[in-house]
C-alpha positions as CSV (number, residue, x, y, z in Angstrom):
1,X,15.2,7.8,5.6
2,X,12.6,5.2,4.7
3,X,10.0,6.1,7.2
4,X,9.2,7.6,10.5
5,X,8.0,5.4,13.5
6,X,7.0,5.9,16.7
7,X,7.7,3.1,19.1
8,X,5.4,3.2,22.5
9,X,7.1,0.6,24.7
10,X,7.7,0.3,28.5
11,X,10.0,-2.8,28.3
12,X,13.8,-0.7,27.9
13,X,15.6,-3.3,26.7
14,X,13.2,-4.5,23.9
15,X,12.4,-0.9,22.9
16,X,16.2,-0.6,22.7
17,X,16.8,-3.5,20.8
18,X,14.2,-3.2,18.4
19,X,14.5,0.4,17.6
20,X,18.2,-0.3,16.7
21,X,17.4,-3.2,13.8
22,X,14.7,-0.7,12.6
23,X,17.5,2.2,12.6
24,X,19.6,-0.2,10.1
25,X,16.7,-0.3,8.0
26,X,16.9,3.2,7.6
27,X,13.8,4.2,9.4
28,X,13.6,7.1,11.7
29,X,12.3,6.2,15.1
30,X,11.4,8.1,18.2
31,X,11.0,6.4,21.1
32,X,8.0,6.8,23.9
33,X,7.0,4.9,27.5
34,X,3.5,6.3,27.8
35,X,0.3,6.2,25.8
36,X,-0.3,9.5,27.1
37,X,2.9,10.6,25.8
38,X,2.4,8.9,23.1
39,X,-0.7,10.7,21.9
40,X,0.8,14.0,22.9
41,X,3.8,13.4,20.5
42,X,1.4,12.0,17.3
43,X,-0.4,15.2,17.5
44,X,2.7,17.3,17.3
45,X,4.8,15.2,14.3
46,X,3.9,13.3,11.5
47,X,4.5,9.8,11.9
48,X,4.1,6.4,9.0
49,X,3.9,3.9,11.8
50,X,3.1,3.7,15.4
51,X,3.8,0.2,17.1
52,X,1.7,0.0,20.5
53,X,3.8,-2.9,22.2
54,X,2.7,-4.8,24.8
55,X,1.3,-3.5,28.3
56,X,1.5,-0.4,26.8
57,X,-2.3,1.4,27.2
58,X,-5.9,0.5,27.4
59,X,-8.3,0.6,24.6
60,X,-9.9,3.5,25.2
61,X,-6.4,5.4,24.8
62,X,-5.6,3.5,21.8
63,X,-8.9,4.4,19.9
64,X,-8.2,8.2,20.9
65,X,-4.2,7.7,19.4
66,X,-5.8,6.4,16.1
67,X,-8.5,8.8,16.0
68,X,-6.0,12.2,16.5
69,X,-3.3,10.8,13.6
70,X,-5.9,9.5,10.8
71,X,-3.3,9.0,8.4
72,X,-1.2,7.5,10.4
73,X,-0.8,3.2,10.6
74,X,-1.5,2.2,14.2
75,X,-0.4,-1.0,15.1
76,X,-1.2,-2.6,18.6
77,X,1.1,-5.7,19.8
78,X,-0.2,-8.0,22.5
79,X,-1.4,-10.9,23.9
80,X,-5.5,-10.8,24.3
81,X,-8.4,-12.9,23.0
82,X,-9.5,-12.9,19.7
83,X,-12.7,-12.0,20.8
84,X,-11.2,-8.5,22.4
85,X,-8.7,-8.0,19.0
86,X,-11.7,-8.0,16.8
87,X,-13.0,-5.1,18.8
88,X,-10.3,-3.6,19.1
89,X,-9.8,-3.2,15.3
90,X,-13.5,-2.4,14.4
91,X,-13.0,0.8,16.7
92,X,-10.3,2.3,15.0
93,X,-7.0,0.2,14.8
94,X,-4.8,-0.2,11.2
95,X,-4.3,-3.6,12.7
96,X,-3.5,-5.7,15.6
97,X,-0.9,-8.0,15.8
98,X,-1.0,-11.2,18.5
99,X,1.9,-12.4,20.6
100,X,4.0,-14.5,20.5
101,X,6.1,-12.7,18.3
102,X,9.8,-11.7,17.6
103,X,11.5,-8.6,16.9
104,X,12.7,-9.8,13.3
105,X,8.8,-10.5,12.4
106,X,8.2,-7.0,13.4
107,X,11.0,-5.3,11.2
108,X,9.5,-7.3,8.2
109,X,6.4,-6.2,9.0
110,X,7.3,-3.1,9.3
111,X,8.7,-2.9,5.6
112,X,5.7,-4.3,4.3
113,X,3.7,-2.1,5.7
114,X,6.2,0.8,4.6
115,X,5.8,-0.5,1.0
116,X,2.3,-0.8,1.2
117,X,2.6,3.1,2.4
118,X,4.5,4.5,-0.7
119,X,2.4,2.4,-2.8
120,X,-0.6,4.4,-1.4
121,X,1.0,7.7,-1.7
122,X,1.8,7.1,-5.7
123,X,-1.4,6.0,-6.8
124,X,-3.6,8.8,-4.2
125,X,-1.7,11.2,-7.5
126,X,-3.7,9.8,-10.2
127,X,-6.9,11.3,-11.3
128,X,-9.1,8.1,-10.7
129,X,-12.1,9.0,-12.7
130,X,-9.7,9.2,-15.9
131,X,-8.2,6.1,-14.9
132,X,-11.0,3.9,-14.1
133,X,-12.6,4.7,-17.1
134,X,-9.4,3.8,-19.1
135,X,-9.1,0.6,-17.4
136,X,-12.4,-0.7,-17.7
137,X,-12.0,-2.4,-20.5
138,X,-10.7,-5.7,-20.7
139,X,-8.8,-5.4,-24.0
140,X,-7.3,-1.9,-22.4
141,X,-6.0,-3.9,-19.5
142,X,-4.8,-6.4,-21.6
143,X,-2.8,-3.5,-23.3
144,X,-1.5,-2.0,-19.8
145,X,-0.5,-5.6,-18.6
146,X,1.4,-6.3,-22.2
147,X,3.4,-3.0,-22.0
148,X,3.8,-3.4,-18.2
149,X,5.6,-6.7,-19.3
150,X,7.5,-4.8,-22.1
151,X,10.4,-2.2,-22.7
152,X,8.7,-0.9,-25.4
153,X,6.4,-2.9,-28.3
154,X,5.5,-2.4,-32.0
155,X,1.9,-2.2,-32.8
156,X,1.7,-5.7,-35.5
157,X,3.2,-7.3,-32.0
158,X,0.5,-6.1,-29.7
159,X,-1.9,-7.2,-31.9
160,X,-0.4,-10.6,-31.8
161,X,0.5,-10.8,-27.9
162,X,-3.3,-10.0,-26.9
163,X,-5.0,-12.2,-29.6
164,X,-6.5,-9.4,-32.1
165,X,-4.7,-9.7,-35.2
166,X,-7.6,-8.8,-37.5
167,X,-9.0,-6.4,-35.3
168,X,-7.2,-3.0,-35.9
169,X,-9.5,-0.7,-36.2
170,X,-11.2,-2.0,-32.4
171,X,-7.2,-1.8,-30.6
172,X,-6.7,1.4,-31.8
173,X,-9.6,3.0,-30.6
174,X,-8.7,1.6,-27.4
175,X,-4.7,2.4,-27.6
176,X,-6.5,6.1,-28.2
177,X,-8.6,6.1,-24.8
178,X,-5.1,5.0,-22.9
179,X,-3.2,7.5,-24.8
180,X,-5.9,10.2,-23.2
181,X,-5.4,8.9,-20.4
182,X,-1.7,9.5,-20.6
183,X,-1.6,5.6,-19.5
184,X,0.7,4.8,-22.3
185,X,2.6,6.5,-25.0
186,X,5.2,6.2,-28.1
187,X,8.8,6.6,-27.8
188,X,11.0,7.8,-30.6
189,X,10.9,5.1,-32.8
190,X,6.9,4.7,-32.7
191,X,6.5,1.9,-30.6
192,X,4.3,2.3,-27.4
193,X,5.5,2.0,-24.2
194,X,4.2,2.1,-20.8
195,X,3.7,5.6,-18.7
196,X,4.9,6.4,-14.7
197,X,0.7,6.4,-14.3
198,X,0.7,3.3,-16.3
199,X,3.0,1.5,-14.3
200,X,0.9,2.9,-11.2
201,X,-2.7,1.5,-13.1
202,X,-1.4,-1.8,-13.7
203,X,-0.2,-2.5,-10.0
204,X,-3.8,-0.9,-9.1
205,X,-5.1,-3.3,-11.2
206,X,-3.1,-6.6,-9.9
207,X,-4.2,-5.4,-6.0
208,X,-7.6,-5.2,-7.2
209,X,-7.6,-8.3,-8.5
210,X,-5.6,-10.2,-6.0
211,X,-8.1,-9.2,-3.0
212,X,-10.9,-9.7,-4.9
213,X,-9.3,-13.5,-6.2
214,X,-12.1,-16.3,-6.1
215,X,-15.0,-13.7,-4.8
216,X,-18.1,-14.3,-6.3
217,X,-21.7,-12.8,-6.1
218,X,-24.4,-15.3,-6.0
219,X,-27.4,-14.2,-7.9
């Protein structure tokens, strides 16, 4: 099993059909009618995903649904104003999804949000304080981002690959901080490699920078 998700749906033969191609996925889903019902079964199991489809429940039910299951991505499917999706989301919604639509959009969706989930769920295990003061440092991110790139590397080739050939002393202070870190460490033969909270780091790092690509502060 990949996931758990709750469809809310009144339309039978689209909660049918969709809940089968999610199935082949390998996802778990339940299926529910009601928003009532809905929000009674959230607050009983634990669910990734709940997909509110169309004509399913009013706002106010939807903010209570995403308010009882915190943790929990709720995702409201339908056909409304921009105006009214923007509210909707700035009172409690993971996101809100505008028609027209089809079911195979959905499933993808669905498995990038999934991936997005387990992503969340590795790096909520590292001790951040440790980490962000390893990673601050552009010649240590450099380092993570080499190894990431790398089965394993010798030290001479680091210095070559990041550009600080003559600057020993300076890298390994810095392998030193990533080593405390337990960001990256040396395999049999002495060469460095990359660690599980490494890998984790780096991919931190790359979402960081991605949503924060071409943001500026103006002074």
């Amino acid at each position: 099993m990949l996931g758990k998700i709750l469809l809310v749906d009144r339309d039978n033969k689209r909660r049918g059909k969709l809940s089968v191609m999610l199935a082949r996925k390998q996802y778990l889903v339940h299926l529910i009618k009601t928003g009532m019902a809905a929000f009674e079964r959230a607050s009983a199991e634990n669910y990734d995903i709940i997909f509110i489809m169309p004509g399913t429940d009013d706002l106010e039910s939807l903010v209570e649904l995403r308010c009882a299951v915190p943790n929990t991505r709720v995702i409201a499917i339908n056909s409304v104003s921009n105006g009214k999706s923007t509210e909707i989301i700035n009172r409690g919604l993971s996101d809100f999804k505008i028609r027209p639509f089809t079911l195979d959009e959905i499933v993808d969706y669905t498995d990038r949000l999934m991936e997005q989930r387990r992503f969340e769920q590795k790096i909520s295990k590292l001790n951040f304080d440790r980490v962000c003061v390893a990673i601050s440092s552009p010649i240590r991110r450099s380092i993570l981002k080499l190894l990431y790139k790398s089965s394993s590397i010798r030290f001479i080739d680091m210095l070559r690959e990041i550009g600080m050939a003559d600057e020993h002393q300076k890298v390994v202070f810095h392998i030193r901080n990533l080593k405390r870190a337990a960001l990256i460490t040396q395999d049999e033969i002495r060469n460095y490699v990359i660690t599980n909270e490494g890998t984790l780091a780096v991919k931190s790092i790359e979402l960081f920078e991605k949503s924060f690509a071409g943001f500026s502060i103006e002074e």
